[in-house]
C-alpha positions as CSV (number, residue, x, y, z in Angstrom):
1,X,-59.5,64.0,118.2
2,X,-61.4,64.5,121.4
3,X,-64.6,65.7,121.7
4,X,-66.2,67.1,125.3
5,X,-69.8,67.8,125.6
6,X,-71.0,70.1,126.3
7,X,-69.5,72.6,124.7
8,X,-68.9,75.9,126.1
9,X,-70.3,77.4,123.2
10,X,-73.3,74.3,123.9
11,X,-73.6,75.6,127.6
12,X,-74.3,78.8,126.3
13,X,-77.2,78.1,124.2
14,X,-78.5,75.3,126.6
15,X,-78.6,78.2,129.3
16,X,-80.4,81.0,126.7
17,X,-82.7,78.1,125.6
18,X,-83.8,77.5,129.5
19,X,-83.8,81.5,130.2
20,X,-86.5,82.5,127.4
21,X,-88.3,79.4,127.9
22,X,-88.4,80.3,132.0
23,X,-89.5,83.7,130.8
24,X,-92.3,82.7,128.0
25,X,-93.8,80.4,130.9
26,X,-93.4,83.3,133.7
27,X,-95.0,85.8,131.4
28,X,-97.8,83.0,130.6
29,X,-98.5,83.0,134.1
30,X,-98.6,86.3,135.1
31,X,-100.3,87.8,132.5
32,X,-103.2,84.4,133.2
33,X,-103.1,85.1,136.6
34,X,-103.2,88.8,137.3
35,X,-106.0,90.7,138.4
36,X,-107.0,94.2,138.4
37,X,-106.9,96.4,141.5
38,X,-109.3,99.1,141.0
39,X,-112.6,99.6,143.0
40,X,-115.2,101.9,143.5
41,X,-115.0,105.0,146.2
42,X,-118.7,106.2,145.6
43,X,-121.6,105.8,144.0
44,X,-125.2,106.9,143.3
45,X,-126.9,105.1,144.5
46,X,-124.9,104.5,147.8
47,X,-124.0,101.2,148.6
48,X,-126.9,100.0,151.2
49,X,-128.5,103.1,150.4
50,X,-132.6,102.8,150.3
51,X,-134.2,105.4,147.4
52,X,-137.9,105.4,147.4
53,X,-137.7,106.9,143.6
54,X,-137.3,104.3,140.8
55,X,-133.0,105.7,139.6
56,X,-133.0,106.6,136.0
57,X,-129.7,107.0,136.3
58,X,-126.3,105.1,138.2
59,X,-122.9,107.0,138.5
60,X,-120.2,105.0,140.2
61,X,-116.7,106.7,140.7
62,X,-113.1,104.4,140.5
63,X,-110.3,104.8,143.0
64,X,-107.9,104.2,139.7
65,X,-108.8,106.0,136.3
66,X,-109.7,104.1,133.4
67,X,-107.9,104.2,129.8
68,X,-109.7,106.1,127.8
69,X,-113.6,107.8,127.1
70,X,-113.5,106.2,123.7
71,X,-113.0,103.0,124.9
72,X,-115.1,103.3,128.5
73,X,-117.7,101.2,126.4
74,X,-116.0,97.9,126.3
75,X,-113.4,98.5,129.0
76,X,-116.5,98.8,131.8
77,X,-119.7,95.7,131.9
78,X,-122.0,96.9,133.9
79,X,-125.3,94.5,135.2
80,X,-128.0,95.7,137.2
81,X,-130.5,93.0,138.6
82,X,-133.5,93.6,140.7
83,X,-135.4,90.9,142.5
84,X,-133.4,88.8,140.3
85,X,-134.7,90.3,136.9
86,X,-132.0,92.0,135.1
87,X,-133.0,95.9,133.9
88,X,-131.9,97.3,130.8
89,X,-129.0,99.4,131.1
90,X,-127.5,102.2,127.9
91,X,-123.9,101.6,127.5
92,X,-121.8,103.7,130.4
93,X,-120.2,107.0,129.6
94,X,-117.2,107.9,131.8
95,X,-116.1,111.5,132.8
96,X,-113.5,113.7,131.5
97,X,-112.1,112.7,135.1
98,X,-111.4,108.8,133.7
99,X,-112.6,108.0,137.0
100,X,-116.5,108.9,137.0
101,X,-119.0,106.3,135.3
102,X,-122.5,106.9,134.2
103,X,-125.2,104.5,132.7
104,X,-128.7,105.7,132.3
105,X,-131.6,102.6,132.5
106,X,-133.5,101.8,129.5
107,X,-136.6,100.2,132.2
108,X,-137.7,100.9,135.5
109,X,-136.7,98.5,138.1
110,X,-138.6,96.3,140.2
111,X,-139.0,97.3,143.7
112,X,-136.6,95.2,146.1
113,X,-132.7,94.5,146.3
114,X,-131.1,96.1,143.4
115,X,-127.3,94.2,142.7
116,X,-124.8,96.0,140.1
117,X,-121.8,93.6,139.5
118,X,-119.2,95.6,137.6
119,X,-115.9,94.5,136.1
120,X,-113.1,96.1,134.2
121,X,-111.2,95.0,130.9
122,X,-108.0,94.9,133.4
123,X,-110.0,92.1,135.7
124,X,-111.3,94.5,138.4
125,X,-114.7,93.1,139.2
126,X,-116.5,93.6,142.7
127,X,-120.5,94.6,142.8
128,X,-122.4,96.6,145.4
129,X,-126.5,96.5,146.5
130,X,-128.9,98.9,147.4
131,X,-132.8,98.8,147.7
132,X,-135.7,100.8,146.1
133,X,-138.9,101.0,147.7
134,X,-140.4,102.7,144.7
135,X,-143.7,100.4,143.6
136,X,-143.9,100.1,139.3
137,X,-147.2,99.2,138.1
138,X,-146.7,98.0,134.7
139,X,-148.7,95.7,132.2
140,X,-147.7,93.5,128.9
141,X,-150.3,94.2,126.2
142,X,-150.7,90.6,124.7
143,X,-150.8,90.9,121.0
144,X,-154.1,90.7,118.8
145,X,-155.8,87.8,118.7
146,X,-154.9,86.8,121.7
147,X,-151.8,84.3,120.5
148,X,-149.0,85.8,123.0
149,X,-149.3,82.5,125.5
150,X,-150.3,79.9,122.7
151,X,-147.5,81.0,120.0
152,X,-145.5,78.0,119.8
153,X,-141.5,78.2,117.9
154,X,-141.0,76.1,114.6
155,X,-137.5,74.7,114.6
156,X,-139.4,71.1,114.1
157,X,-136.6,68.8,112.8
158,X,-133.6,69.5,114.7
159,X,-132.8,66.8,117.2
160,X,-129.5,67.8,119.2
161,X,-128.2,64.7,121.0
162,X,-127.2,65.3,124.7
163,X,-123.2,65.7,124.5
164,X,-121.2,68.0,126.6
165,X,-117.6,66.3,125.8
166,X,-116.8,68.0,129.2
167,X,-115.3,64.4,131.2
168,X,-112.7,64.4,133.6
169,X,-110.0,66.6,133.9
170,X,-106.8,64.6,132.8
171,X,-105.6,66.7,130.4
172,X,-101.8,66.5,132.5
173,X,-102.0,62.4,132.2
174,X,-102.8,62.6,128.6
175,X,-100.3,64.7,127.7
176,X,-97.2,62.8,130.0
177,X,-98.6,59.5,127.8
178,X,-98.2,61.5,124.8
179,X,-94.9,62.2,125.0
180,X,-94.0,58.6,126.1
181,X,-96.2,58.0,122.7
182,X,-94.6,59.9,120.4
183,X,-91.3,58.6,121.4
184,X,-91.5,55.0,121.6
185,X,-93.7,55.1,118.4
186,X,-90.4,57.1,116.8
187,X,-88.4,54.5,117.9
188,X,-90.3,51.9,116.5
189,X,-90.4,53.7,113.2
190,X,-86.5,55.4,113.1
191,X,-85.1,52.3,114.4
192,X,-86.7,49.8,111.8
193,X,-85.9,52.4,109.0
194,X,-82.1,52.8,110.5
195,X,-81.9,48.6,110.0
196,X,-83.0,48.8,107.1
197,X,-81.3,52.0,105.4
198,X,-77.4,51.4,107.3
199,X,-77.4,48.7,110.0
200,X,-78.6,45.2,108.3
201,X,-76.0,43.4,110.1
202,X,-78.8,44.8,113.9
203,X,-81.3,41.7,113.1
204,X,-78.5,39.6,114.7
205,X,-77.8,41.4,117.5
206,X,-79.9,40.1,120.3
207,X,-80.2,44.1,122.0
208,X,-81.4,44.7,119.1
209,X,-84.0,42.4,119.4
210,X,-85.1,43.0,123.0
211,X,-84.8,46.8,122.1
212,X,-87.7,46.4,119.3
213,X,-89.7,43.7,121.4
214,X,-89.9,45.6,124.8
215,X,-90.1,49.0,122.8
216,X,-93.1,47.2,120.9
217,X,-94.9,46.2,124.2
218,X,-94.6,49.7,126.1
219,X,-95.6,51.6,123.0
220,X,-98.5,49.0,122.7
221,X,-99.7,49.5,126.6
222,X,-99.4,53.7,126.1
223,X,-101.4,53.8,123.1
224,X,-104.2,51.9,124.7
225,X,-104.0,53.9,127.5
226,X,-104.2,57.7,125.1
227,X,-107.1,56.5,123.3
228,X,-108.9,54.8,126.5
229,X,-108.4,58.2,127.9
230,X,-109.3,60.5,125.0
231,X,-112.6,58.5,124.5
232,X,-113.5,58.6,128.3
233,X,-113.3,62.9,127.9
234,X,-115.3,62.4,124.6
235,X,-117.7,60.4,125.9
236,X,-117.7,61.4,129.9
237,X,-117.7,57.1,130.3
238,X,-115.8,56.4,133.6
239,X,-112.1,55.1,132.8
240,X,-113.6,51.4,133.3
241,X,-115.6,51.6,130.9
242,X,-113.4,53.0,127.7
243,X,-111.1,50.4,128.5
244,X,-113.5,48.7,126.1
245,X,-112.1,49.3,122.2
246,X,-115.8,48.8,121.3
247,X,-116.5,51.4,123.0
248,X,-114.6,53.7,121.1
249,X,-116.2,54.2,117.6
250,X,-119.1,55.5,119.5
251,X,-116.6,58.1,121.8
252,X,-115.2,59.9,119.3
253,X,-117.3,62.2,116.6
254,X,-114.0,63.8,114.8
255,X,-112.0,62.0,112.5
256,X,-108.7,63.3,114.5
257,X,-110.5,60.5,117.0
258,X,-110.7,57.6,114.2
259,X,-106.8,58.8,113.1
260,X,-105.7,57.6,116.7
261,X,-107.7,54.5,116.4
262,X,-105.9,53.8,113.7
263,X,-102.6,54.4,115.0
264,X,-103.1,52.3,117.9
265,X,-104.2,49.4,115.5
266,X,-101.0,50.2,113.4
267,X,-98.6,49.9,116.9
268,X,-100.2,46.6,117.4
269,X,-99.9,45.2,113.9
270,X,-96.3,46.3,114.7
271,X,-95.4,43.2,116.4
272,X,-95.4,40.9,113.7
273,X,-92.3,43.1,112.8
274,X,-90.7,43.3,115.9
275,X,-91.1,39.7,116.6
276,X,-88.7,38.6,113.2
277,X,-87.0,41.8,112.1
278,X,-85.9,39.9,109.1
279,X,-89.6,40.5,107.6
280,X,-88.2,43.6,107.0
281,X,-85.5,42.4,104.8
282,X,-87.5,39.4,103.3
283,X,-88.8,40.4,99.6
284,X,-91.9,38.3,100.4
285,X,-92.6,40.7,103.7
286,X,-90.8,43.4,103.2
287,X,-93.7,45.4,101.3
288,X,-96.5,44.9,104.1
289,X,-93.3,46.0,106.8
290,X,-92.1,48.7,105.5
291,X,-96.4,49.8,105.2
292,X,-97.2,49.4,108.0
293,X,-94.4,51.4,109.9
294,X,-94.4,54.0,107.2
295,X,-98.2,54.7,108.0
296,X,-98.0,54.3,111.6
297,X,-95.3,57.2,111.9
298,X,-97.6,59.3,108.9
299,X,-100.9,59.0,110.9
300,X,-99.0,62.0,113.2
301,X,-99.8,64.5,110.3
302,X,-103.3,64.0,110.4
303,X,-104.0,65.0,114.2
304,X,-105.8,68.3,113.4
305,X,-108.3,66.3,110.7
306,X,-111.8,68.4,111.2
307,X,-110.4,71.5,112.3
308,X,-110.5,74.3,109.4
309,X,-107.0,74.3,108.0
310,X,-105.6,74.1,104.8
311,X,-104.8,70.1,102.8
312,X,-101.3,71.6,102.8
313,X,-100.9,71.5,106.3
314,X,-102.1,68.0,106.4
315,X,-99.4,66.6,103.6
316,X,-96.5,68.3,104.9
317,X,-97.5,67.3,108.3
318,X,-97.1,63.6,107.2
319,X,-93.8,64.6,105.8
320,X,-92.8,66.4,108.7
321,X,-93.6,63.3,111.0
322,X,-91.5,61.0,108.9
323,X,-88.5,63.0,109.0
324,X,-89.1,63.9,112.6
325,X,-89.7,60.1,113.5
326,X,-86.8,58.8,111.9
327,X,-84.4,60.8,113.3
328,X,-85.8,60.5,117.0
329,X,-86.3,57.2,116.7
330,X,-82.9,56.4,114.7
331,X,-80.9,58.3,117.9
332,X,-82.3,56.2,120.7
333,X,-81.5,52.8,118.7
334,X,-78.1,54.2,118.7
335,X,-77.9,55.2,122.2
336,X,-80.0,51.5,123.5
337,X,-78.5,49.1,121.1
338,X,-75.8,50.1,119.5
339,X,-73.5,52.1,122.0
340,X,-73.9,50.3,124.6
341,X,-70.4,48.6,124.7
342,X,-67.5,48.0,122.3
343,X,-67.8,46.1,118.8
344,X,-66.9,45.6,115.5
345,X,-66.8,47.7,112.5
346,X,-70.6,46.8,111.7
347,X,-71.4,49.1,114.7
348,X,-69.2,51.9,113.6
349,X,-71.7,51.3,110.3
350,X,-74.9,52.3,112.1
351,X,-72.7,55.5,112.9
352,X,-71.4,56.3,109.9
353,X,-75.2,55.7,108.3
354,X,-76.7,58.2,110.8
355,X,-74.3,60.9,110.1
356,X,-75.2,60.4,106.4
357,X,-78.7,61.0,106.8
358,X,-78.4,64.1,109.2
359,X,-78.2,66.4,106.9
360,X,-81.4,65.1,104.6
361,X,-83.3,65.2,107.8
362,X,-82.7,68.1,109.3
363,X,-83.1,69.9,105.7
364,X,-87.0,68.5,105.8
365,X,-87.5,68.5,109.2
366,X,-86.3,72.6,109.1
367,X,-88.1,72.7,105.5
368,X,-91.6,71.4,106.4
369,X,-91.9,72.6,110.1
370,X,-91.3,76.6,109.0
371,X,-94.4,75.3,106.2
372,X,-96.6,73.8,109.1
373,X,-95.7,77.2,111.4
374,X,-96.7,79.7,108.5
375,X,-100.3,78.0,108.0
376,X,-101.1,77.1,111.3
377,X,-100.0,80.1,112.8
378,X,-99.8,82.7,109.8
379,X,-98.8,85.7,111.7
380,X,-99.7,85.0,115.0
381,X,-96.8,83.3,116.3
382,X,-96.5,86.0,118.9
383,X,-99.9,86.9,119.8
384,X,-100.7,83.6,120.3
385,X,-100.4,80.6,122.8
386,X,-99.6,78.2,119.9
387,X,-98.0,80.8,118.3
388,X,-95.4,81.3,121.2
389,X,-95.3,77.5,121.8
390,X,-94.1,77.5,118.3
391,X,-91.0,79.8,118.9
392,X,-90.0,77.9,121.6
393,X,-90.5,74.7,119.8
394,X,-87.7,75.9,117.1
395,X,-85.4,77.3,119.3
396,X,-85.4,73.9,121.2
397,X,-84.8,72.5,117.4
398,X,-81.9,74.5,116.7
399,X,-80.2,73.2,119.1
400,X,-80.8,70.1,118.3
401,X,-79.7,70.5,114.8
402,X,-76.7,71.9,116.2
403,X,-75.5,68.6,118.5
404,X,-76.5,66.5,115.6
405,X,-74.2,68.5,113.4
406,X,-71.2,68.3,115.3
407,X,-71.8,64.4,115.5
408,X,-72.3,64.1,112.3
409,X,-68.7,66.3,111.5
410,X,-67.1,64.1,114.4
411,X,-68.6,61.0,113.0
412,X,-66.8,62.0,109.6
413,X,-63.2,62.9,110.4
414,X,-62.8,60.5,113.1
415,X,-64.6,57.5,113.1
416,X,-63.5,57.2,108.9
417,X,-59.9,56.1,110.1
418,X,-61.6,52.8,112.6
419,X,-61.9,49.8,112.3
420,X,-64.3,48.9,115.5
421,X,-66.0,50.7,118.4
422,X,-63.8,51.1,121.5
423,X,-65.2,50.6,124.6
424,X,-64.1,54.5,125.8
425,X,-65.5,56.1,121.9
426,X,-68.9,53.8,122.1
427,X,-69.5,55.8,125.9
428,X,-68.4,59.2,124.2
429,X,-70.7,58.6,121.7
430,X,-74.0,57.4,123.8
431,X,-72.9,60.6,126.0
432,X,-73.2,62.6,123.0
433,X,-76.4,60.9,121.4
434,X,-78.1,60.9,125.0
435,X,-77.9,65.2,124.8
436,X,-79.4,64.9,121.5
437,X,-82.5,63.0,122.8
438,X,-82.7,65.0,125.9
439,X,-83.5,68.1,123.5
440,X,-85.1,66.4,121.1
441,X,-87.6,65.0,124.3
442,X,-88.2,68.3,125.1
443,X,-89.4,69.4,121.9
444,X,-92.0,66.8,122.0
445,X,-93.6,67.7,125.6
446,X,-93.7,71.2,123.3
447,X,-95.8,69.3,120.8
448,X,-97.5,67.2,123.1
449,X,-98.6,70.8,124.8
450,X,-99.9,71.9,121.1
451,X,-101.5,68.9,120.1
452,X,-105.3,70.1,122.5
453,X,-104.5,73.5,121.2
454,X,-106.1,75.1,118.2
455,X,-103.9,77.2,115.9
456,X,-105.3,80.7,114.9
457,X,-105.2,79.9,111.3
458,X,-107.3,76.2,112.2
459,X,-110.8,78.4,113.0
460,X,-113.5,76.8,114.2
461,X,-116.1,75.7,111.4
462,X,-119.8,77.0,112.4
463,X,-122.2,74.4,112.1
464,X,-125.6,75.6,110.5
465,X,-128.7,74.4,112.7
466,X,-130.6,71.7,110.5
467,X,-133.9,73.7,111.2
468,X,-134.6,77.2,109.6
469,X,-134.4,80.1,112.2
470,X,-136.1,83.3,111.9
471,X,-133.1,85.0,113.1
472,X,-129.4,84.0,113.2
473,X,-126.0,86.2,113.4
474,X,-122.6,85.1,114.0
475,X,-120.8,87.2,116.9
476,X,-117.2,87.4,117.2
477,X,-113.8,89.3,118.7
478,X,-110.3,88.5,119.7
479,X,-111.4,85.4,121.7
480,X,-115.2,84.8,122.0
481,X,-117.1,83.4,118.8
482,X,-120.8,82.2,119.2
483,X,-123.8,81.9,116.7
484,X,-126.9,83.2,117.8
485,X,-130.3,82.2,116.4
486,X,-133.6,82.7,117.6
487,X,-137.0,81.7,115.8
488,X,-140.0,82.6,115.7
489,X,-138.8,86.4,117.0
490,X,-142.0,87.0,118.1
491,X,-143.8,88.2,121.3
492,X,-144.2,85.0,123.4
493,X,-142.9,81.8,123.7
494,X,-139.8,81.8,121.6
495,X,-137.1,78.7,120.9
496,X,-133.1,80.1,120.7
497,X,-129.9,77.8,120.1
498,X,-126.3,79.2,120.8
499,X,-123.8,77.7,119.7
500,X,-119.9,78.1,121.1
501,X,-117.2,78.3,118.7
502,X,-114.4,80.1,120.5
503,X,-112.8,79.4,123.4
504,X,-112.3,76.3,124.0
505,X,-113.3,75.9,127.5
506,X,-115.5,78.4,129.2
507,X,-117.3,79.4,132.5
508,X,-120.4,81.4,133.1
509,X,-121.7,81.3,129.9
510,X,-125.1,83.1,129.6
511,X,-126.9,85.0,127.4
512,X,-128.7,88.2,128.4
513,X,-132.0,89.4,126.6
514,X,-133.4,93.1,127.8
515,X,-135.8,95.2,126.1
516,X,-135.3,98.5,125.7
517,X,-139.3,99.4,125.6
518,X,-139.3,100.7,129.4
519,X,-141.3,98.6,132.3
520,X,-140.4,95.5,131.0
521,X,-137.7,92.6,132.8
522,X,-135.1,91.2,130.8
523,X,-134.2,87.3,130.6
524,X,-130.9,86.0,131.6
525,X,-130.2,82.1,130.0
526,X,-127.2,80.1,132.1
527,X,-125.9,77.9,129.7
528,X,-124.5,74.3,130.8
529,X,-122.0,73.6,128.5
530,X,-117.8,74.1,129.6
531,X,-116.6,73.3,126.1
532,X,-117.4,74.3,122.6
533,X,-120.7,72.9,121.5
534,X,-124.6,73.9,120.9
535,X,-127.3,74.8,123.3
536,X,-130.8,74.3,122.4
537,X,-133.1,76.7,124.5
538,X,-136.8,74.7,123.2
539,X,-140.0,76.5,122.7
540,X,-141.5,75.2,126.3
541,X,-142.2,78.7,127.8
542,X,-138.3,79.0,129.1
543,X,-137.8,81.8,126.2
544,X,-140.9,84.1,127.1
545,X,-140.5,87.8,125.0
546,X,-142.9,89.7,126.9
547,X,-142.9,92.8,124.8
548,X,-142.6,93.8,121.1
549,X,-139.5,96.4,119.9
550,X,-136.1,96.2,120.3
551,X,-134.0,93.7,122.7
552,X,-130.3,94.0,123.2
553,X,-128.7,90.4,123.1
554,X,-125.8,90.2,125.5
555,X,-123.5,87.1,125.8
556,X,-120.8,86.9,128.5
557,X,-118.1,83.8,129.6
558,X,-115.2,83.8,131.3
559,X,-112.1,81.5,131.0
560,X,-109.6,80.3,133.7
561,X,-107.8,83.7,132.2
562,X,-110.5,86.1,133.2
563,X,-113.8,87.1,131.7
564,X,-114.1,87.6,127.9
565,X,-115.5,90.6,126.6
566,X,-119.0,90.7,126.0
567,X,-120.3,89.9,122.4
568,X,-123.8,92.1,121.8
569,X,-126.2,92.8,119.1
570,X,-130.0,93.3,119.0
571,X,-133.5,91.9,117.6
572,X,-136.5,93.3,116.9
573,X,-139.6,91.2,118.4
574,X,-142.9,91.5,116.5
575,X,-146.3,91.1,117.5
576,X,-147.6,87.6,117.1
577,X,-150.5,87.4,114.5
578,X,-151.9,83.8,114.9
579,X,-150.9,80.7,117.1
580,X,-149.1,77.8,115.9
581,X,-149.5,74.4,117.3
582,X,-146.5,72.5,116.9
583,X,-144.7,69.7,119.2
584,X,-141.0,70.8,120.9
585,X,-138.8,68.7,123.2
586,X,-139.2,70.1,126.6
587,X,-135.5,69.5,127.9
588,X,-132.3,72.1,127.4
589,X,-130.3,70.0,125.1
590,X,-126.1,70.2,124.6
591,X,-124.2,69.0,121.7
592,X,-120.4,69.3,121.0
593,X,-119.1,69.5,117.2
């Protein structure tokens, strides 16, 4: 019986498997990198336009119309700044027309360059300037007693150490080594567990034992190099520097960070194994082998440890990463040492004991990855990156499962009736098992692409501030999440932390404070962080509420994917009743979680 691969039917699938995941990643890319068109063909004010009355008022009218007039609120972010001082604006209105905007101002603005940046929810953004020569006399009314200057925030007892997590960019390095990773690591594991389950007679083989040692001593140099790397981005060291292993306790602040550790210390420990494979075999050793490979290959279901997911996830992740490891790894002993040139029946053994456990495996592997896809992903699996990664992922699986089933069927009827491994069947065979890896290779660049990702079901954790604030709410849509909190709430010097849960990464992140009590400038806080993390603002005089009443809280970011939609609420600011002395760090401090 002859057996040509690929397949016609194999071609097919191949071919499908390459078109939707061409079209996933062209869709990825266009809908990150487009930009809205639309622009403004008038305005009033005029652009350059000088208006010696303070506007009460801004229209501004779009070449393109916009969606709705339910949804002009959220769909148009309009900022005014004066002199640099942002001014209060209501939220816009838009015309019957779609096309005409208005926004009335809650405050009179300064005298000087007026600057309104504008941006649409489909990435339109552009801005346009015009001066006012109209002069505002307005005064703050300090409150009684005289404690607006002197009153001091109490968030004594919080210290925030200065963390940004935001290193070097080498997010496409760490993710090449991961994939090397994960599949020498798998062959480590599925080719010690393939000796030991249906090829005894591979300890005396000496490709075998080159196969182990030199698969030992790459696997060994790429670990060192992921977690070198991974602590350099937790700690922004330079790469010199986390080349130290002492150095790494100290990186990481995440138990995912301690799991790799302990991997890489599990790889090395590997080559008392793969120096005498018989310790494998030896009841005195074969305990302590079989442990340490076993937990080496389970450490790959505890990645996501501190991320909010279920214990589930985490149990049949480690079953998962057995069944996945010794399969992989199982394959590529098969195509390195065993098919590499004719033999005797012991070789056709290694065969035979691979097409046994096929089916087992693939009935876990299918079994627990659905599991991990339902509560990592829930319902999301096409609304989100992960989610769609996922898809892909399984697709790239089935046909997998579909080459290993037709081995294993060919293995059966075929190789039953030999007696050794011909010289033409053992390069039929490696031809065969070489496809199989190919796929199987490319479902782990999927999972190496997943591993930074966070799954919509694995939400961010808030972490409460260690000092009591007066005032703290948690903000949240689609993809911005941040935590607000603000003590005392008083007029005058004030102390604020914000901390970013959602996204990931993130540019321009600032937080906007106007008052809607007319005359008064709002504050606008840039925030230096890029990643998720807390920002302390301290009680030094940076945070200055000028007026009592309400103040609208704006907080904006953008993403390499555009800017997110603005999360808003409001405070009410009270008049300060007596001065507080109290001691605050005088330095805008970052932490990550």
């Amino acid at each position: 019986m002859n057996v040509r691969f690929p397949h016609p039917l194999a071609r097919v699938l191949i071919l499908l498997v390459v078109w939707m995941g061409v079209s996933l990643g062209s869709s990825a890319v266009s809908a990150a990198g487009q930009a809205g068109t639309n622009e403004i063909i008038s305005s009033n004010p005029a652009a350059n336009q000088v208006v010696s009355d303070p506007p009460k008022q801004l229209q501004v009218v779009f070449r393109d119309p916009l969606p709705s007039v339910e949804s002009a609120a959220t769909d148009v972010k309009l900022v005014l700044a004066c002199n640099g001082a942002l001014v209060g604006l209501n939220a816009p209105q838009l015309a019957p027309d779609l096309k005409t905007v208005s926004v009335a101002l809650t405050q009179i603005p300064e005298a000087g360059l007026c600057t309104l940046s504008w941006s649409l929810a489909d990435g339109s953004v552009g801005s346009f300037s015009f001066t006012s020569t109209a002069t505002v006399e307005s005064t703050t009314a300090p409150a009684e007693g005289g404690a607006t200057a002197t009153t001091v925030p109490q968030i004594i007892g919080e210290v925030v150490p200065e963390r940004t997590g935001s290193g070097p960019r080498v997010g496409g390095l760490l993710g090449l080594l991961r994939v090397f990773e994960y599949l020498l690591v798998s062959s480590l594991f599925g080719g010690l567990m393939l000796l030991v389950l249906a090829w005894p007679e591979g300890v005396d083989y000496g490709v075998g034992k080159r196969f182990f040692r030199l698969t030992w001593l790459l696997a060994t140099v790429v670990m060192y190099l992921v977690v070198a790397i991974s602590a350099m981005r937790q700690s922004d060291s330079g790469f010199v520097s986390a080349l130290n292993p002492f150095s790494w306790f100290s990186a990481f602040d995440q138990a995912s960070g301690y799991v790799l550790i302990l991997r890489f210390v599990l790889v090395a420990a590997f080559g008392w194994i793969a120096a005498n494979l018989e310790r494998a075999f030896d009841p005195a050793t074969q305990v302590p082998s079989m442990g340490i490979a076993v937990v080496m290959m389970a450490t790959y279901g505890l990645s996501r440890l501190g991320q909010d997911i279920s214990i589930f996830s985490y149990l049949i992740g480690v079953v998962h990463a057995l069944a996945v490891g010794l399969w992989i790894g199982a394959l590529v002993l098969l195509s390195r040492a065993v098919l590499v040139g004719p033999g005797d029946e012991d070789l056709l053994h290694a065969v035979r004991g691979m097409a046994k456990l096929t089916t087992p495996l693939i009935l876990v592997a299918t079994i627990t990855g659905v599991l991990q896809v339902y509560l990592l992903d829930g319902f999301n699996i096409f609304t989100s990156g992960h989610g769609l990664l996922n898809v892909l992922k399984v697709l790239v699986v089935a046909l997998m499962i579909w080459i290993a089933l037709m081995l294993k069927v060919f293995a059966e009827s075929r190789l039953q009736r030999e007696h050794e491994l011909t010289g033409k069947m053992a390069w039929r065979l490696r031809r065969a098992v070489g496809i199989e890896i190919m796929v199987g290779l490319l479902a782990l660049v999927l999972t190496s692409w997943m591993v930074p990702m966070r799954p919509p079901q694995a939400s961010a954790a808030p972490n409460a501030p260690a000092a009591q604030y007066a005032f703290r709410e948690e903000l949240q849509n689609d993809r911005f999440h941040v935590i607000v909190s603000m003590t005392p709430g008083v007029v005058g010097v004030n102390a604020m932390r914000i901390e970013l849960l959602e996204p990931s990464r993130i540019n321009n992140f600032t937080v906007n404070l106007v008052p809607q009590e007319p005359g008064y400038s709002g504050i606008a806080i840039n925030l230096p962080i890029k990643r998720r993390g807390a920002v302390i603002v301290p009680g030094d005089g940076t945070l200055n509420l000028n007026v009592g009443g309400v103040w609208s809280i704006e907080v904006t970011g953008a993403t390499t994917t555009g800017e997110l939609i603005p999360l808003a609420t409001t405070i009410t600011v009270t008049d300060a009743e007596t001065p507080t002395a109290t001691t605050i760090p005088t330095t805008t401090t970052t932490v990550a979680p």
